[in-house]
C-alpha positions as CSV (number, residue, x, y, z in Angstrom):
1,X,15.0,-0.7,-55.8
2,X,14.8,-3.1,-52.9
3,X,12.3,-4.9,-51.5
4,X,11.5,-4.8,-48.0
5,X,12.0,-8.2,-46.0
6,X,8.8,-7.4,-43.7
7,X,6.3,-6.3,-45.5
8,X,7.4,-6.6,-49.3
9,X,7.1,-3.2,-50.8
10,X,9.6,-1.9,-53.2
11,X,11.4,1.2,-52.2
12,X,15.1,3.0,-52.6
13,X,17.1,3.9,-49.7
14,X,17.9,2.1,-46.6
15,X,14.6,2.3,-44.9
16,X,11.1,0.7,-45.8
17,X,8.5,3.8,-46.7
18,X,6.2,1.5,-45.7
19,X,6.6,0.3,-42.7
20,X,9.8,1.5,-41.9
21,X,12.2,-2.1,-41.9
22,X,15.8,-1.3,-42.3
23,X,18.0,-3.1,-44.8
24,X,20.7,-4.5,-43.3
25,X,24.2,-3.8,-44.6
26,X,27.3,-6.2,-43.3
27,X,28.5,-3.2,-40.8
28,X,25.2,-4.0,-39.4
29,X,26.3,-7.3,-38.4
30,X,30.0,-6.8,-36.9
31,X,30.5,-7.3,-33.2
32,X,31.4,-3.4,-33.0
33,X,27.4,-2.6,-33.8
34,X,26.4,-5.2,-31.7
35,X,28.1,-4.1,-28.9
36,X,27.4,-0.5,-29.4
37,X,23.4,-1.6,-29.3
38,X,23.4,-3.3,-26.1
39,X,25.9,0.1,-24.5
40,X,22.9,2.1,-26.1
41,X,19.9,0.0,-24.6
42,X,21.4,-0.1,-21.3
43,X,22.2,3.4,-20.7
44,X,19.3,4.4,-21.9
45,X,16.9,1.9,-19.8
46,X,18.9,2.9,-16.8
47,X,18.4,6.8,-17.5
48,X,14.5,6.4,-17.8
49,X,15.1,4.2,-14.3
50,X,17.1,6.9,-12.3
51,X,15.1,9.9,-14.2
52,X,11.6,8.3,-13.4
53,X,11.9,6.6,-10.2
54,X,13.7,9.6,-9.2
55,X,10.3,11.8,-10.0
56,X,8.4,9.2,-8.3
57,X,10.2,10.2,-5.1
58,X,10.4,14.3,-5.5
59,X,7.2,14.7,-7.2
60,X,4.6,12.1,-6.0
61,X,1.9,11.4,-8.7
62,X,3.5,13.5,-11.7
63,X,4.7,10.0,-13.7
64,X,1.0,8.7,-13.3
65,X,-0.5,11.7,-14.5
66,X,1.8,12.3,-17.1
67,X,1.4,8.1,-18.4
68,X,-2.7,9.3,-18.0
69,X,-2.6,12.1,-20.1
70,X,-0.3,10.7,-23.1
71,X,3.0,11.9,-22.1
72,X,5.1,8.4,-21.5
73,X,8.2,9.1,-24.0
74,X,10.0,10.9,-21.4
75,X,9.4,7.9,-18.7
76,X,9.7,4.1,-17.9
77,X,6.8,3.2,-17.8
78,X,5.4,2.6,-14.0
79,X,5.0,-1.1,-14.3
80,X,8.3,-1.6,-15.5
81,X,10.3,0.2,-12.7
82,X,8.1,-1.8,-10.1
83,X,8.8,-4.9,-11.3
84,X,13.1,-3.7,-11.3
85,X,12.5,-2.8,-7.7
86,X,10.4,-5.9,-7.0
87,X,13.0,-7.7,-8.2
88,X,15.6,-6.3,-6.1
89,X,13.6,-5.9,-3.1
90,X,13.3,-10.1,-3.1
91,X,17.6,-10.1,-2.4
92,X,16.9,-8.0,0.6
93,X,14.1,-9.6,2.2
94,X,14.2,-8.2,5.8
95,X,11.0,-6.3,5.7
96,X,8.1,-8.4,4.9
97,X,6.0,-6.2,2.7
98,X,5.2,-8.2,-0.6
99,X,6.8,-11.3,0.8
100,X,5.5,-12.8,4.0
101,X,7.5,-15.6,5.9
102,X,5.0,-18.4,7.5
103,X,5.4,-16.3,10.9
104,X,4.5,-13.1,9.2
105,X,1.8,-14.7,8.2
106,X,0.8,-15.9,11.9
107,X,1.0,-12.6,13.2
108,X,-0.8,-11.0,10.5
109,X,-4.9,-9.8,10.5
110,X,-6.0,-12.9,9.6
111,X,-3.9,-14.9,11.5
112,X,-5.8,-17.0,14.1
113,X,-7.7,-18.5,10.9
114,X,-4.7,-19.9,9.8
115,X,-3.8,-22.0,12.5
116,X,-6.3,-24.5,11.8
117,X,-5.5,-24.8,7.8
118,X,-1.7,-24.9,9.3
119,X,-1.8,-28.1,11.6
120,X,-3.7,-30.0,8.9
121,X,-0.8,-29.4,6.3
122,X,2.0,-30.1,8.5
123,X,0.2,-33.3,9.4
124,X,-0.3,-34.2,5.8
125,X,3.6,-33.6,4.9
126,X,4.7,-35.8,7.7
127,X,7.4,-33.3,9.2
128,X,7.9,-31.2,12.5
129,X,6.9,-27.3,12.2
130,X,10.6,-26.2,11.6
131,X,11.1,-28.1,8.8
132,X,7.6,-27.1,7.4
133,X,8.5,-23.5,8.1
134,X,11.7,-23.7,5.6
135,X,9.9,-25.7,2.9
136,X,7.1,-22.9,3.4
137,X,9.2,-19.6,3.7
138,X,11.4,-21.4,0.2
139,X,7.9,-21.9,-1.4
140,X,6.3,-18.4,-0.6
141,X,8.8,-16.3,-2.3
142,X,8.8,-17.6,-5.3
143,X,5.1,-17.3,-5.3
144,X,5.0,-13.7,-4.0
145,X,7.0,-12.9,-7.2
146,X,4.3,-13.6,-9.3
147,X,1.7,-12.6,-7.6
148,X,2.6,-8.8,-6.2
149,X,0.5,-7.4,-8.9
150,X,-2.5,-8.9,-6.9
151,X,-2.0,-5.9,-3.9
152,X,-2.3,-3.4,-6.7
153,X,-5.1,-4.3,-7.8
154,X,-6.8,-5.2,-4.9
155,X,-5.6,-1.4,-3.2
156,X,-6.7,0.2,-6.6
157,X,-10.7,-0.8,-6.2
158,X,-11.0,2.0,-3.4
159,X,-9.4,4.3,-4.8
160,X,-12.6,4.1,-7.4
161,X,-15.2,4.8,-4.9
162,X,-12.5,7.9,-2.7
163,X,-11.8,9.3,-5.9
164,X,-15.1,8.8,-7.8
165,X,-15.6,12.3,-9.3
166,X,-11.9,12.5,-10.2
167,X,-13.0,11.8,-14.6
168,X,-10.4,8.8,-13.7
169,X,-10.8,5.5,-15.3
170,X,-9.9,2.2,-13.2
171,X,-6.6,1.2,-15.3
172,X,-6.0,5.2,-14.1
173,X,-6.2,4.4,-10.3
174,X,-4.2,0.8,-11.3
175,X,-1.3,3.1,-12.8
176,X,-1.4,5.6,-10.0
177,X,-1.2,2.7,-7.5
178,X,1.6,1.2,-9.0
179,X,3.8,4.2,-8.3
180,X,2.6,4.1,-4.8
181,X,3.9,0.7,-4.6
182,X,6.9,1.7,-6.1
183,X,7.3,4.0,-3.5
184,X,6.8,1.4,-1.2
185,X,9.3,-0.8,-2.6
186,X,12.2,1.5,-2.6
187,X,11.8,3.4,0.3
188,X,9.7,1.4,3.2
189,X,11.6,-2.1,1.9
190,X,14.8,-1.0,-0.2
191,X,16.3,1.8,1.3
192,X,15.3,1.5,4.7
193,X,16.8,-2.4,4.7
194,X,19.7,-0.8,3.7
195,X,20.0,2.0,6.4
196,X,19.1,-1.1,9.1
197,X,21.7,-3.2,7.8
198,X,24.5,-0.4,7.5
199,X,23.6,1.1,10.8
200,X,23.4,-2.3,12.5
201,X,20.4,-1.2,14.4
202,X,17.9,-4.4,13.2
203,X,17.2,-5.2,17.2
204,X,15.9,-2.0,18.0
205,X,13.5,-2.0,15.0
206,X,10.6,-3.3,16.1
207,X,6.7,-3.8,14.7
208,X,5.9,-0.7,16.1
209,X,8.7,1.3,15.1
210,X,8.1,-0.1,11.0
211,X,4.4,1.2,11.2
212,X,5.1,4.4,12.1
213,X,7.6,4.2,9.0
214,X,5.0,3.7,7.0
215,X,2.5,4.9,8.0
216,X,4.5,8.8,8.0
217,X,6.1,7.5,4.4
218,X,3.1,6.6,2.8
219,X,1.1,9.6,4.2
220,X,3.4,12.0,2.7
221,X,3.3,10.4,-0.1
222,X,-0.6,9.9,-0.6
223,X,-1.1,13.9,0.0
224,X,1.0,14.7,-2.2
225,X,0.3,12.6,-4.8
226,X,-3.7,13.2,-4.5
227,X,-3.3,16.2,-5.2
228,X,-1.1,16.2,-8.4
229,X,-2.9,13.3,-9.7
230,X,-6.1,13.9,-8.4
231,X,-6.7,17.3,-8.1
232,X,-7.7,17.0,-4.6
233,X,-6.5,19.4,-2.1
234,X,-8.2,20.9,1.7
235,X,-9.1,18.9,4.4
236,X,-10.5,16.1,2.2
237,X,-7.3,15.3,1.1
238,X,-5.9,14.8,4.0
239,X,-8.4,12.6,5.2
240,X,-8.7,10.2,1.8
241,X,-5.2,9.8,2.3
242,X,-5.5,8.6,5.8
243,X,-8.5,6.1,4.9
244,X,-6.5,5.1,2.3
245,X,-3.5,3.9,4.8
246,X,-5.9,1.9,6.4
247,X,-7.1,0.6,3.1
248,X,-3.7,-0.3,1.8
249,X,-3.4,-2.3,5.1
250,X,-6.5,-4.1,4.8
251,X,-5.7,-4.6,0.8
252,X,-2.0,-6.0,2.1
253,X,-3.7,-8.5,4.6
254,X,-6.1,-10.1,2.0
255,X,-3.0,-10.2,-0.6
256,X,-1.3,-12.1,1.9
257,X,-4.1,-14.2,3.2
258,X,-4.6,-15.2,-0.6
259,X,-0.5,-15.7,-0.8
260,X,-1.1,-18.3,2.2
261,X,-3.5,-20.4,1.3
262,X,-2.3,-20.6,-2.3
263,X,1.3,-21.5,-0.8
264,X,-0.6,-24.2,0.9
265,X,-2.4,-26.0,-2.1
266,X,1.2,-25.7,-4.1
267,X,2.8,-27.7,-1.5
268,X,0.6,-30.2,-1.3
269,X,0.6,-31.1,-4.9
């Protein structure tokens, strides 16, 4: 008999019938187990990455649903796999999606009410523009990384009022818009920095050529995602998922509106 170092029950065997603690043995503590756990953990996180993010892209809206229903074994779960592309898509920030540089942010929805809340801060840090530009586009990124989850959210609240009758509940719509944004992530800012930077053709990408991008990308995506996730299908499919674009958008300009003036008050501290 052996008693369990957890929970203290008395049991025979290697493993706690309780709560299921293992007893540790010396093998378990050589560097060949040690280094056979972290080959293990690795190849098994970067299987549920390639398997999952992989359905994300050939079966929009089956991960959510799945995660929804119960099924999540099978998966990483959503959350994670946006925060391993997030992380990536901040090396390669030629596309301002989640991340908005200070002139992003000028040419953005909301940017001739910025221009006022702009002069005053320069004023009060003492420097020229350029200067304040580089402290600003340093400061911004690092505060875009913690605060991405804020588009999901805010792009998840219509999807409650399009999708009212869908028997979804609002951490539901969260889920299924974080796979959108994963989507997002790896094909509007990953993969398509990739193809600009391997093709060389950066100067003849313009603003208008990146919203057609998205707006085709993110269409597909939305139609047929609404209607694995949501059941939806017909003509009113189609045109939730082009409200929705426009929603996104808006959702993206507040996020970044917020990112601004938050970048703002952290500078000045």
């Amino acid at each position: 008999m052996v008693s369990c170092k957890s929970c203290g029950n008395a049991f025979e065997g290697n493993y706690c019938n309780q709560c299921g603690e293992k007893v540790l043995v010396p093998a378990d503590r050589s560097l060949r187990t040690l280094l056979n756990t972290i080959t293990r953990a690795i190849t098994f996180a970067d299987n549920k990455l390639v398997h999952t993010l992989g359905l994300m892209l050939r079966k929009p809206g089956f991960v959510s649903a799945e995660f929804t229903e119960g099924r999540r074994v099978k998966y990483l779960p959503p959350i994670s796999v946006f925060f391993v592309l997030n992380l990536i898509y901040f090396f390669f920030p030629l596309i301002q999606l989640f991340n908005a540089s200070l002139n992003t942010q000028l040419l953005s929805l909301f940017g001739g009410w910025l221009r006022g809340p702009l002069t005053t801060a320069v004023l009060q840090q003492g420097v020229n523009l350029e200067t304040f530009t580089l402290l600003y586009n340093l400061k911004t990124v690092g505060l875009a990384k913690l605060m991405v989850m804020l588009f999901v959210l805010l792009a998840s609240l219509p999807l409650n009022v399009l999708y009212r009758r869908s028997n979804r509940y609002f951490t539901d719509h969260v889920d299924y818009m974080v796979e959108v944004a994963c989507f997002n992530l790896f094909v509007n800012a990953i993969v398509l920095t990739l193809i600009i930077n391997l093709t060389g053709l950066g100067s003849r990408v313009n603003e208008l050529t990146l919203t057609i991008i998205f707006i085709m990308t993110n269409l597909y995506f939305l139609i047929r995602s609404g209607y694995t996730f949501y059941t939806e299908s017909s003509w009113r499919l189609v045109i939730k998922s082009v409200l929705m674009i426009g929603l996104m958008k808006l959702a993206l300009e507040v996020y970044r509106l917020i990112l601004f003036f938050l970048t703002l008050w952290t500078m000045q501290r």
